[in-house]
Structures are given as C-alpha cells and as structure tokens.
C-alpha positions as a printed Julia matrix, in Angstrom:
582×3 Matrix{Float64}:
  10.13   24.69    3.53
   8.61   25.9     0.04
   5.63   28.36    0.67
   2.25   27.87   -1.57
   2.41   29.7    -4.44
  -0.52   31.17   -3.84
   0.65   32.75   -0.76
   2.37   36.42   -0.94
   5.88   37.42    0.27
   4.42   40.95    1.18
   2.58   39.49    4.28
   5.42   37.46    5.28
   7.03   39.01    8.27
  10.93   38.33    7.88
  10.29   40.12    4.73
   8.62   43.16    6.15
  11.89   43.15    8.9
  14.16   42.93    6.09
  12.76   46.0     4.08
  12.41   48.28    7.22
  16.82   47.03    7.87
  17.26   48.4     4.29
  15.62   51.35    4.68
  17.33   52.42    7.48
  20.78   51.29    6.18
  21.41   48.18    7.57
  22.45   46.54    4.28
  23.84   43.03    5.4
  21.18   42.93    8.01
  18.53   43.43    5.58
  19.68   41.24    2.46
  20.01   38.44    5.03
  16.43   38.83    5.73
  15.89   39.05    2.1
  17.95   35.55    1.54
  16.16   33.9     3.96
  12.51   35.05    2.34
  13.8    33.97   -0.84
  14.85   30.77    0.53
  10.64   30.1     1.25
  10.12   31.65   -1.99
  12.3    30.43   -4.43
  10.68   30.37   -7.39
   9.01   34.37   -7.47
  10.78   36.26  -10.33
  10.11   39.66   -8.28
  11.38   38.37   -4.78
  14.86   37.65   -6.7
  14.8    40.96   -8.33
  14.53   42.95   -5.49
  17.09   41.01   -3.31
  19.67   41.91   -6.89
  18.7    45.56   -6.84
  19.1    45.99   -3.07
  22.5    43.98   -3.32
  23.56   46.31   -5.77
  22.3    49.27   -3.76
  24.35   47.93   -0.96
  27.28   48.06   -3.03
  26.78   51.83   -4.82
  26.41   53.15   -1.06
  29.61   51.23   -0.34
  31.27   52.77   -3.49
  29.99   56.41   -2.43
  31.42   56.01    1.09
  34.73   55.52   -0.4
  34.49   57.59   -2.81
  34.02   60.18   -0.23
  36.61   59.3     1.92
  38.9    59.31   -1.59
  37.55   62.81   -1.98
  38.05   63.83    1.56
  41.54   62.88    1.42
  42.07   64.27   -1.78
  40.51   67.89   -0.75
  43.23   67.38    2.57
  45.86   66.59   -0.04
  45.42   69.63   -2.21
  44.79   71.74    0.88
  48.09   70.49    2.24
  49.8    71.21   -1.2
  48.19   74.35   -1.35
  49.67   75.38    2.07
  52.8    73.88    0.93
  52.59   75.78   -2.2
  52.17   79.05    0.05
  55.05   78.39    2.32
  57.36   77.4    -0.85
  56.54   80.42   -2.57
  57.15   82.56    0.6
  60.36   80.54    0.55
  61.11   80.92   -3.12
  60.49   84.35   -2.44
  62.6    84.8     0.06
  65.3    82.74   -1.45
  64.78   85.2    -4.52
  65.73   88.04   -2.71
  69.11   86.37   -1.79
  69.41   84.53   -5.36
  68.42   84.91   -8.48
  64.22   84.81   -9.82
  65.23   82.76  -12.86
  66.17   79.22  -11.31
  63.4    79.73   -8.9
  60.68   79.77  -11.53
  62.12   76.83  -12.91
  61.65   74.72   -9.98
  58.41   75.97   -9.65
  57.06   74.81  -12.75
  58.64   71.7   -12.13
  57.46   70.57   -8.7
  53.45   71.97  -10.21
  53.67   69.65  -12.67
  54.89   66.78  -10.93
  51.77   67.55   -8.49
  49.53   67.88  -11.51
  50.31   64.32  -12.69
  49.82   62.84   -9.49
  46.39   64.02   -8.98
  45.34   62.96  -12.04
  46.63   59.38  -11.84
  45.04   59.29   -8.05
  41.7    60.21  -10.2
  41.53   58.13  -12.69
  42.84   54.89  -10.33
  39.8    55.97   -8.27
  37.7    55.61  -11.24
  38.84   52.28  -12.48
  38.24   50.89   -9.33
  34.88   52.13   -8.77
  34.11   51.01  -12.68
  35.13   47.2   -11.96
  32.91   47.4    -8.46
  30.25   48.89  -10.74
  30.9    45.42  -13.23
  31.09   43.01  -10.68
  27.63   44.76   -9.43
  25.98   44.22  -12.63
  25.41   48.11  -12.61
  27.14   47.91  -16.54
  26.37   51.11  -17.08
  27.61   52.93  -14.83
  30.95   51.13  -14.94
  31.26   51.94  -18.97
  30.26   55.65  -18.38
  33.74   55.77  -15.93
  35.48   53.55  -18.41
  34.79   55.54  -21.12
  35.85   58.93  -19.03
  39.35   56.89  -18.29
  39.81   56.12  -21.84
  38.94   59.78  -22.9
  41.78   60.84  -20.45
  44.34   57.78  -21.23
  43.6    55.61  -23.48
  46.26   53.18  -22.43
  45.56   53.0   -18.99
  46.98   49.43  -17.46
  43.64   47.17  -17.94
  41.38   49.62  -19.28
  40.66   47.47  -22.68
  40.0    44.19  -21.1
  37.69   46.36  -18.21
  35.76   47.69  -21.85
  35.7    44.54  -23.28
  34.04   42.87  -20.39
  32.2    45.87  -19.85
  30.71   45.58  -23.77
  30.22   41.86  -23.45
  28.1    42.12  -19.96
  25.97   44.82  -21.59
  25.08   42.61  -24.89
  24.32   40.27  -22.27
  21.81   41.9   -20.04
  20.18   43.39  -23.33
  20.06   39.8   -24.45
  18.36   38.73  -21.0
  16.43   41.28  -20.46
  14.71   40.51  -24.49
  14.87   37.3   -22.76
  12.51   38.14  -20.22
  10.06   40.36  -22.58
   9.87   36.7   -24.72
   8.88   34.79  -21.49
   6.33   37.14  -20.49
   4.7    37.2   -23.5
   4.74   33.69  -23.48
   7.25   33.39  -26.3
   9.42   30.74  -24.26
  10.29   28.87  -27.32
  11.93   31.46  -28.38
  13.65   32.89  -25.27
  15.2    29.46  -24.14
  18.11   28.97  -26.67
  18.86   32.62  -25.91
  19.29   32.06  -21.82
  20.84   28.98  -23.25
  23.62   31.07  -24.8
  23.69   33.73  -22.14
  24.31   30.35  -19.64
  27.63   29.44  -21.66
  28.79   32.56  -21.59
  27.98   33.29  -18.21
  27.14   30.37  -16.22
  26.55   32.73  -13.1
  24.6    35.23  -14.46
  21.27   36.53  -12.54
  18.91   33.41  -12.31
  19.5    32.47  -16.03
  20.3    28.75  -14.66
  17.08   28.46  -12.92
  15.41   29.79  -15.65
  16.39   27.05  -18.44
  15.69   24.58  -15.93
  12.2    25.99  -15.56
  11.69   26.28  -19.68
  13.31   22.41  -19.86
  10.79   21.54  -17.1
   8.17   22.86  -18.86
   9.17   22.03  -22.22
   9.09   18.17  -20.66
   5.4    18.57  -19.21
   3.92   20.03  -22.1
   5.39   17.03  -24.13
   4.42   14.65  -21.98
   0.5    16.45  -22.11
   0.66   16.52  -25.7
   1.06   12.55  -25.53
  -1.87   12.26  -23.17
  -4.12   14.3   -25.17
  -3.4    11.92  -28.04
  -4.03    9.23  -26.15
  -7.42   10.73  -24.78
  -8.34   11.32  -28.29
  -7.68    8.2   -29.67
  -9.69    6.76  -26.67
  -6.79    5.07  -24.83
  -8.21    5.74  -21.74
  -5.69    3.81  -19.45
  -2.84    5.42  -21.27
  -4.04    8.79  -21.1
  -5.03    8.38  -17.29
  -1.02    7.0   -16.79
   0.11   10.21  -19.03
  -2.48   12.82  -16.86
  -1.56   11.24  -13.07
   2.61   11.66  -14.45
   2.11   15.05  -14.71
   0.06   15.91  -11.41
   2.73   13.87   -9.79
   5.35   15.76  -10.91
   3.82   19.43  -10.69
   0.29   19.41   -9.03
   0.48   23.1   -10.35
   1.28   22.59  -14.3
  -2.15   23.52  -15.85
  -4.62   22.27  -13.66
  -7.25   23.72  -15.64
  -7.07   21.39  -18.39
  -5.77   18.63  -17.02
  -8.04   17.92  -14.34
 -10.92   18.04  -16.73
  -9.49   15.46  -19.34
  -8.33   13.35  -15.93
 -11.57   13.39  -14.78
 -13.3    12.49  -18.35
 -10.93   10.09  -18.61
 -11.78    8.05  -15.51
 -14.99    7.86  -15.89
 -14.9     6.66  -19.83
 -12.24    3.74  -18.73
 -14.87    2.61  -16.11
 -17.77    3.3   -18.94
 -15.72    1.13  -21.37
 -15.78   -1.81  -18.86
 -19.56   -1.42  -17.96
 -20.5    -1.37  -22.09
 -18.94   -5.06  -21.63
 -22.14   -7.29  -21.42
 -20.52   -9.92  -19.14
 -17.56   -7.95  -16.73
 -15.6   -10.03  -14.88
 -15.24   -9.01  -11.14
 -11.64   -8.14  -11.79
 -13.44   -5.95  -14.5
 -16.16   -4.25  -12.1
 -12.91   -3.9    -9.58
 -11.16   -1.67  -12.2
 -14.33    0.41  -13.07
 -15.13    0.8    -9.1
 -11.51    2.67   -8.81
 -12.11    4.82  -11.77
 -15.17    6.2   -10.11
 -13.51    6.16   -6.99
 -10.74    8.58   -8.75
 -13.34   10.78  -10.95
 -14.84   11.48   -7.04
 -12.17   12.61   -6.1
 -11.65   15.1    -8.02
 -15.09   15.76   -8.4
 -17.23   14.76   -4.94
 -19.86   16.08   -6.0
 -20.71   14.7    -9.55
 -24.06   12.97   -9.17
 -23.5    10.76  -11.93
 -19.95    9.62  -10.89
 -21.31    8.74   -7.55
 -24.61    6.78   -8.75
 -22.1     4.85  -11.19
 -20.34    3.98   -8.7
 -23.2     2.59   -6.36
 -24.14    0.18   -9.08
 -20.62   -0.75   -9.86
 -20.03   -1.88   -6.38
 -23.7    -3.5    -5.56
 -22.87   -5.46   -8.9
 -19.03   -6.69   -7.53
 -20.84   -6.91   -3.8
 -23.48   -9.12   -5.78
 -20.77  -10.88   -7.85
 -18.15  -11.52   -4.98
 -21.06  -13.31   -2.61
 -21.8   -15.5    -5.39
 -18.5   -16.29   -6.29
 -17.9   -17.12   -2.93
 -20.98  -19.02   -2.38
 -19.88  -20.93   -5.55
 -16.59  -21.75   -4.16
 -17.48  -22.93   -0.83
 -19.91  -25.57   -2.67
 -17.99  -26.49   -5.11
 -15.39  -27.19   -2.68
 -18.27  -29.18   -0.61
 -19.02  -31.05   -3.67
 -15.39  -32.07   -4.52
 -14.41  -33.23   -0.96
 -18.04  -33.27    1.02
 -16.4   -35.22    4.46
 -13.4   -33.87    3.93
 -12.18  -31.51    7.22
  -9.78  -29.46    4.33
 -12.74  -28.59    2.12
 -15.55  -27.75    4.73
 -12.77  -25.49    6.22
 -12.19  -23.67    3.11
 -16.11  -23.86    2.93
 -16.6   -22.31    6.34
 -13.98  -19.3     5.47
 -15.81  -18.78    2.48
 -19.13  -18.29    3.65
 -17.52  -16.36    6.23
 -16.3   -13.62    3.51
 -19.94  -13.94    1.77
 -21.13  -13.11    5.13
 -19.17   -9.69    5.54
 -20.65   -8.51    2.63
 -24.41   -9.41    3.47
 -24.41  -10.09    7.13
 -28.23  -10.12    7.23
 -28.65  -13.01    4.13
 -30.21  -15.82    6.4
 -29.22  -18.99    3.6
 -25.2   -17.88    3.7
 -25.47  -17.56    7.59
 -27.51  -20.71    7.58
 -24.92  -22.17    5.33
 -22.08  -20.72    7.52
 -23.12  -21.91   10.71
 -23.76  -25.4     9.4
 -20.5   -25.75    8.37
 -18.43  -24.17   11.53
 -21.11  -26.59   13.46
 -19.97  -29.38   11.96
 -16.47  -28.53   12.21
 -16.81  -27.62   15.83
 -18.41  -31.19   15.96
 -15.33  -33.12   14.14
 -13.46  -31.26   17.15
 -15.44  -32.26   19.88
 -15.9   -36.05   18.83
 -11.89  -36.6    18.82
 -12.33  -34.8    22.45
 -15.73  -37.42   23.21
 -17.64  -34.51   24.22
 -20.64  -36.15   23.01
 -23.24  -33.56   23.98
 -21.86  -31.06   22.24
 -21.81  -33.04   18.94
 -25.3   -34.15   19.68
 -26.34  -30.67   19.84
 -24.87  -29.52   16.66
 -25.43  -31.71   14.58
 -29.43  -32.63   15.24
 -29.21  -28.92   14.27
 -27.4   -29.98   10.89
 -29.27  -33.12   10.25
 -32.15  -31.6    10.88
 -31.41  -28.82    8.09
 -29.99  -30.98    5.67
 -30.01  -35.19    6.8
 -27.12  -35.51    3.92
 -24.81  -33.02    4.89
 -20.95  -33.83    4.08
 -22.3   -36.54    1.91
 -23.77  -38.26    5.07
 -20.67  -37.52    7.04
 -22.36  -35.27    9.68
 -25.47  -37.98    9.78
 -22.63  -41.01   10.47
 -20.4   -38.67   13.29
 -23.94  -37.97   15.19
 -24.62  -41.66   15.06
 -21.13  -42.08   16.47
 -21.87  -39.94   19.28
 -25.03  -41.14   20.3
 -23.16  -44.91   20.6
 -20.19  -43.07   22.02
 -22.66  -41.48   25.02
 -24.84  -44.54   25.02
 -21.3   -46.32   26.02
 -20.42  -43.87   28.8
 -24.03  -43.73   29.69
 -23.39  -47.93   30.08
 -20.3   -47.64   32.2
 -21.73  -45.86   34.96
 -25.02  -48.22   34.72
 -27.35  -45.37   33.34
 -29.3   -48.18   31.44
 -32.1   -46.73   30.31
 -30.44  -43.8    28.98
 -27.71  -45.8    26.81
 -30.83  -47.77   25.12
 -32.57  -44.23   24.6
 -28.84  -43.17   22.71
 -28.61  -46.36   20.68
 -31.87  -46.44   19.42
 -31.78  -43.1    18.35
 -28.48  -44.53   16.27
 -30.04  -47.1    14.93
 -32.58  -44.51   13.54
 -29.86  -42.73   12.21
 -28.5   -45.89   10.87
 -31.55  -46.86    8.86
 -31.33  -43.62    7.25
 -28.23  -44.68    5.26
 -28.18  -46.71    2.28
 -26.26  -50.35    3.02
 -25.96  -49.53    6.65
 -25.73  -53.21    7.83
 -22.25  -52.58    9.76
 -24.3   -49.46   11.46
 -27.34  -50.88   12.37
 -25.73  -53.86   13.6
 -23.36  -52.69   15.91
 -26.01  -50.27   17.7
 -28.52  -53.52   18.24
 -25.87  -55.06   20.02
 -25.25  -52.57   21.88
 -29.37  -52.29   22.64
 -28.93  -56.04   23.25
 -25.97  -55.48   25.8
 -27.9   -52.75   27.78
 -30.83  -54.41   28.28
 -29.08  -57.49   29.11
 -27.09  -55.31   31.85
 -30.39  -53.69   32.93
 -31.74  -57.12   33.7
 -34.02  -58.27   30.74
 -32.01  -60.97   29.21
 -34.71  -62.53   27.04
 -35.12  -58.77   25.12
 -31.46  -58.7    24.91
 -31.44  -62.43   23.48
 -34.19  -62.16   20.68
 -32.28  -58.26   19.69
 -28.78  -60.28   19.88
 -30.72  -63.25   17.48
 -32.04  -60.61   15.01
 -28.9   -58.67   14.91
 -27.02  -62.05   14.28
 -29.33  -62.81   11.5
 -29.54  -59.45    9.69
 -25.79  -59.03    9.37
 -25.31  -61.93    8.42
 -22.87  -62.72   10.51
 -24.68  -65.94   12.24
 -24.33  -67.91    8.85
 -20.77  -66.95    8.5
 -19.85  -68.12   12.2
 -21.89  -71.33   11.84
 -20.1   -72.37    8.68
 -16.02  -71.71   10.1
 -14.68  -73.79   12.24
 -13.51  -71.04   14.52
 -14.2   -71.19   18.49
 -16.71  -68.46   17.79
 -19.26  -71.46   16.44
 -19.06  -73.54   19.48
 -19.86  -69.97   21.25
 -23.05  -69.36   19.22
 -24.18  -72.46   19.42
 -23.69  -72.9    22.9
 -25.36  -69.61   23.44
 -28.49  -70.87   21.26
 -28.78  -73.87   22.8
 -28.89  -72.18   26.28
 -31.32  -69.96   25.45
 -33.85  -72.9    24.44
 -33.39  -74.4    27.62
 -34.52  -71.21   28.96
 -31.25  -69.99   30.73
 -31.79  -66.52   29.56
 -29.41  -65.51   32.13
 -26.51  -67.98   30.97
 -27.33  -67.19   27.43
 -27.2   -63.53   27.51
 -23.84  -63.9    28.45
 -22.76  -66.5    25.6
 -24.02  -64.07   22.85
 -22.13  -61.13   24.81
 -18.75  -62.98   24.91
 -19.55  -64.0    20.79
 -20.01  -60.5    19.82
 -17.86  -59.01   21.62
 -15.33  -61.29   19.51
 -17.14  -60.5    16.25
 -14.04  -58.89   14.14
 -12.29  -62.44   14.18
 -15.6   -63.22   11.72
 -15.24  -60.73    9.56
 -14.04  -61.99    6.35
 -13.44  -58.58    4.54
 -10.66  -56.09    5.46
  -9.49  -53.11    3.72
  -5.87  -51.17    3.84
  -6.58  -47.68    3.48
  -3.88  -45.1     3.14
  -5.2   -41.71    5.45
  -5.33  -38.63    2.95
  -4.94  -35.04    3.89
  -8.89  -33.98    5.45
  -9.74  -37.93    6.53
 -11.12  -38.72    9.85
 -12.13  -41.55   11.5
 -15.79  -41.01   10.85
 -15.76  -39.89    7.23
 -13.97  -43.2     6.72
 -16.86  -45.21    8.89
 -19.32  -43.5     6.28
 -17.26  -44.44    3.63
 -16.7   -48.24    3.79
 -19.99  -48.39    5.67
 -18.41  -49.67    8.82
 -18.24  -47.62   12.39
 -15.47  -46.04   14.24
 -15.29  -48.54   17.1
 -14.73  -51.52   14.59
 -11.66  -49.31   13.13
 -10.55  -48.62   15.94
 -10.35  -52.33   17.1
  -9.08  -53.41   14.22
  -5.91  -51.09   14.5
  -6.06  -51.58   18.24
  -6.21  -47.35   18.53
  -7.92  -46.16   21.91
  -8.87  -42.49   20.43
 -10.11  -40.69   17.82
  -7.99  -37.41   17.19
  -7.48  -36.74   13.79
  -5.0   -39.18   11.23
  -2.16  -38.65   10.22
  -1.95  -38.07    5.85
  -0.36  -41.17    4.51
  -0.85  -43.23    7.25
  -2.11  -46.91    6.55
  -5.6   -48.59    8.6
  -7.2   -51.64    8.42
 -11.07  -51.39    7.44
 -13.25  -54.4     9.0
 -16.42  -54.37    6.88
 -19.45  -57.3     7.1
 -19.47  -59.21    3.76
C-alpha cells in the first residue's frame, strides 16, 4: 500500500527500527527495514537517498573489514619473513663461516627482492579490488583515488585502463545527475529531462534516473493536457474544459490542485449557467445543469450560491417532470380513453407525478381514479359486483365521462350483473333497486336505446317474478315500443310475432299472469330480431364493456351472441359478433 503523501516516513515505525539496526551495525537487517519503508514510500526523493548512502556504507564497512584482515595477514606475512629473514641470516652467517661471504650476499639480495615484488603486487591487487567494490558502490571517487595510486605504481596493471575508463565515465555521469537534480529543484525540468534521458541510455540502472523520466514524462503529459483545458475554459467550452479538468484529477488527484480545482469548479457552474440563460430548457437541459451544481458542491459544500442554484434548478425539473407526466398520462387517456393499455400507462404515470408531490390532491385524485377503475375492469371479469359498484360511483361521481363513458357503461354492467344474482336467489326488490339505478345510468348516455332497454326488461322480469304482472306487462309494452323492437317483430314472419301477439292479446283479456310469461319467453328470444350485427376484430386494451359502450349495445347481448359464459379479458385479434337494435 502507497502512504499519503502528506504523511512522513520519520514517524513511521519500521523506519525508526531500521535506523536504530544501522546504527548499531546490523547492515542487512537495517536496509531491509529501509526497503520495506521505501516500498510505502516510493515516490520520496530523500527516503531513496538514504537507503543508497546506507547501502554504500554497508559496503565501505565491508571493504574495511577486509581490508583489515588483508592487512592483518600481511603484517603476519612480513613478521614471518622477518623471522625468516633472522633465521636465514643466522644461517647465512653460519654458512659464511664454513664458506665463503661473497655467494652468500648474492642470494641475499636475491631472495629480498623476490619478497619485495611480492608485497607489492599483494598491494596493489588489494587496491584494485577495493577500487572496483568502490565503482560498483557508486562511491566513484574513492575508487579513482586507488586507481590513480595503481596507475602511479604500474601503469599497465591487467585491467587498470578499462577500471579508469569506467571510473571517468561514472563520474561525468553523477556530475551530469547530480546538475540534473539542481535543474529539477529549481524547477528547470525542461531542461533536466533530456539530460536523465541521456544518463538512462548510458546507464539504464543508474540511481532512480528511470523513475525520474517517468515522473518528468508524467508531468510533461498533465501539464499538456491542463494547457488544453485552460484553452478550452477560455474560449468558454465549458463541457470540454470540465472533460479536460476531471482527466487530470483522475489520473493524479495531487497534480496542482490549487488551480485546477478552482477552474473545475468555475467551470461547472458556468456550463449549468449557460443552460439556465436558455429561455425555454428542456428537462434533459435542467437535468444537465442540476449535475453541474451537484459537482461545483462538491467541491465546494458550502458555496451559497451553488446550492440556491441548485434548489431552483431542481424545483424547476420537479415542476417540469410532474407536468410532463401529467401530460402523458392524459394524452394517453385521450388517445385510447377505454382502453385497459392506456389507463395503465395512465395509472403508472400519475403514480411517478405522485412521488414527486405526494401531497398534490388533483394528481392523487387523478391517480386513484384511474387504479379504481382498473381495479374495477378486474373485478367485473371476476363478477364481484360490489366492489365495482363501489369504485366506480366514486369515479362517476368525480367525472360521469370518465374513459370516454367506459367507467359510466362497466358500473351500469354491474348494477344489471348484481340485479341478476340479486334475481336468482329471489331478492326481488333489491334486483329492481339495481336495474333502475342502470337505467339511470343508461339515460345518461347519448343513443342508449340497447342500454335502457335491456335494464326495463329486466325491471319488467323482476317485478313479474315478485308477483305484479300487470307492472311488469305495461314496462315489457314500453320497452317493446321504445326500442323499437315491437315494429320489427310484428312485420317478420318469425315465431317471435305469433309470441307477441299472443302475449298482447292475453294481456287484454286480462290474463296478466299468462301474459307476463308470453312477453318473458319473447324477450328472452330478442337477438333472433335483431337485424344488425357487427364482426369486430378484439385489439390489444379491448374489453367486453368498452366494446358495449362502443357499439351502444351491453355485455350480456355480446355475450349471447358469441355464446361466451364470462367476461375475462379478449384475446387481441380475436373476432365477435356485435348485436345492436336498428
């Protein structure tokens, strides 16, 4: 893990370990510890330095061991050839007493100079090895002052002038980084980079030269790519310098922060000025300016300004969206009124209105009309009749024309559809109650013959079942008549006309009883007298009573006419017959 760069190394305790190993000698201990610090803190200049200097400490006190053992065993050597010295001369001497003094000094002179030139080669191999530890330590210095001490002795010494020549080289190279360094901390890195560059092709390995032309190449990059969003700023491209200023946050949070946070900050908040100085924003528009604000705050919570921007920029789009939405759930009422698709899409809309102002009693008014109603379509295909009754008086009540009269025709439908079940259990009274509250639903509608017809009948039949046959005969009489539908039966020559006028003639005589039961058994057989069908083809959102409103007929004559016994919802595409009065 990469520490902040605002923390310090000094108060990081594997670095305080690692100093107190070093100072007590524990080199590979401590520049372990060191490795691992720098590993947290890879980019501090200092950090690196000291981990080079105590490597190459590491390595002098090394070098002086040896070197100290090589002298050791050098002083043991001469002592040794000092002792041998003594017992050869006490030799020679004695030899010289039985021989002659002449040959004796001659192999004197020659064994001391043999020794002579031993010792000095053991002295100067000692130094050549210390000078290339001294190289490969980066201590340059060092290693040409023992260089230069070998050459002064013998200047042909086996790799002594490719030792120098490296030796020279490394040296024009640290004087060339260390200028290097001066540049970069003045702030001259223009300057200093094609010099590391040079120092990295000569010596790809050298210190952190690498790392530093990486850094300069980094920041060469950045301050390119800040020069390009300053232009942009100043040109007033405010999108394109906003792209240019987030680029370089992303890619170093820490490159200049003090100047580009400002002009990101500016920035923002003149792109989301530039779409407010449009008269007429669109929402996507207010959207765009709403983030901007968003993004000013937050680099800047506190800016008053940016923050009461903001709150009109979103109570406009707030305002905006719940009319749009509003909009779209009536136009979509308008386009389709009875159909189940578009009061759906209606319902979801004024849903999302809703979320934004719960407490706005015309969209909840509007909302709960429509999921009423739709909770009505559900419960009619189910015949739970109360339930529709209950909704939709509600709806009715509100608005009479609701789903272009749909709602008004499904809660006519369920007052005939309870009045029915109300009839099959001989609740009487109660099933007259239901259909004459149809038939006031009925007269409501324009052209509502089919309607209004079918619930006198149904009147008629009740009260005929309850027992007062003459009422049921004069509502059966003036349902005939209204329709229409006597004239048409009179004038076929269908068994339906010896029916009606068997069933008038009874009623004459008086036989309410008898006749009641003649106009039941005519009406019931009505849809044979119908003249005018239609084939409809079912389209995606139809139902059963949007199509009774439609051709102005009722739900129980469609469903007779296609022989169906329920009323869930049709399937798109499929064909009915329509029975509708002439």
């Amino acid at each position: 893990m990469v520490a902040n760069v605002n923390e310090s190394y000094a108060n990081y305790p594997p670095y305080q370990q690692a100093m107190k190993d070093l100072q007590a000698g524990n080199w590979e201990t401590g520049l372990a510890g060191l490795a691992e610090v720098e590993k947290k803190y890879p980019l501090d200049i200092e950090l690196r330095s000291l981990r080079q200097e105590m490597a190459v400490r590491a390595r002098i006190d090394e070098y002086e061991v040896e070197e100290r053992k090589a002298q050791k065993q050098g002083r043991i050597r001469r002592i040794a050839i000092r002792v041998l010295l003594v017992v050869l001369v006490v030799v020679l001497a004695f030899v010289a007493i039985t021989t002659y003094s002449g040959w004796l000094q001659k192999q004197w002179n020659t064994a001391q100079q043999s020794l002579d030139s031993q010792v000095r080669q053991t002295e100067l191999a000692v130094k050549f090895l210390n000078a290339q530890q001294l190289l490969q330590a980066g201590q340059t210095g060092e290693a040409l002052t023992l260089l230069e001490e070998i050459s002064a002795s013998e200047p042909e010494y086996p790799g002594l002038k490719e030792a120098l020549d490296t030796a020279y080289a490394q040296q024009e190279i640290e004087t060339q980084y260390t200028q290097a360094m001066e540049m970069l901390a003045a702030g001259n890195s223009q300057d200093a980079l094609p010099i590391l560059q040079m120092i990295n092709r000569q010596s790809p390995q050298f210190r952190d030269v690498a790392l530093q032309i990486q850094n300069l190449e980094t920041q060469a990059q950045m301050d390119g790519y800040l020069a390009q969003a300053d232009q942009a700023f100043e040109e007033g491209r405010w999108e394109d310098a906003i792209a240019g200023y987030e680029s370089l946050r992303l890619l170093d949070p820490g490159y200049k922060p003090g100047q580009v946070e400002p002009q990101l900050f500016q920035a923002y908040i003149s792109a989301a000025t530039a779409v407010l100085d449009d008269p007429f924003p669109s929402l996507s528009s207010l959207q765009v300016a709403d983030r901007y604000f968003s993004q000013a705050l937050s680099l800047r919570p506190q800016d008053r300004e940016a923050v009461s921007a903001r709150t009109t920029v979103r109570n406009t789009i707030e305002s905006r969206m719940v009319d749009d939405y509003i909009k779209a759930a009536q136009d979509a009422l308008l386009s389709s009124p009875d159909s189940l698709t578009a009061l759906a899409t209606a319902g979801t809309l004024f849903s999302r209105a809703l979320e934004l102002r719960p407490n706005d009693p015309t969209i909840l008014v509007q909302y709960q009309m429509a999921e009423l109603y739709l909770a009505s379509v559900v419960a009619f295909a189910a015949r739970e009749y109360d339930t529709v009754i209950e909704n939709l008086e509600y709806v009715v009540g509100l608005e009479a024309n609701y789903a272009n009269g749909t709602a008004r025709q499904t809660l006519y439908e369920a007052y005939i559809g309870r009045g029915q079940a109300e009839m099959s259990v001989g609740d009487y009274q109660f099933a007259v109650i239901d259909f004459e509250k149809a038939v006031t639903l009925a007269q409501q509608a324009p052209e509502a013959i089919s309607t209004i017809f079918e619930a006198q009948i149904l009147i008629a039949e009740a009260e005929g079942m309850a027992g007062n046959f003459l009422q049921a005969i004069l509502i059966y009489q003036n349902a005939l008549s209204e329709s229409g539908l006597r004239e048409i039966i009179l004038n076929s020559d269908t068994a339906l006309n010896t029916s009606l006028q068997n069933a008038e003639a009874t009623a004459l005589a008086g036989n309410y009883a008898r006749a009641f039961q003649l106009y039941r058994t005519v009406l019931r057989g009505r849809l044979s007298a119908y003249d005018n069908t239609l084939i409809v083809s079912v389209k995606t959102g139809d139902y059963l009573t949007s199509l009774a409103r439609q051709y102005n007929t009722t739900v129980s004559a469609i469903l007779e006419a296609n022989n169906l016994t329920n009323q869930d919802r049709l399937d798109p595409n499929t064909d009915l017959i329509i029975p509708i009065l002439p």
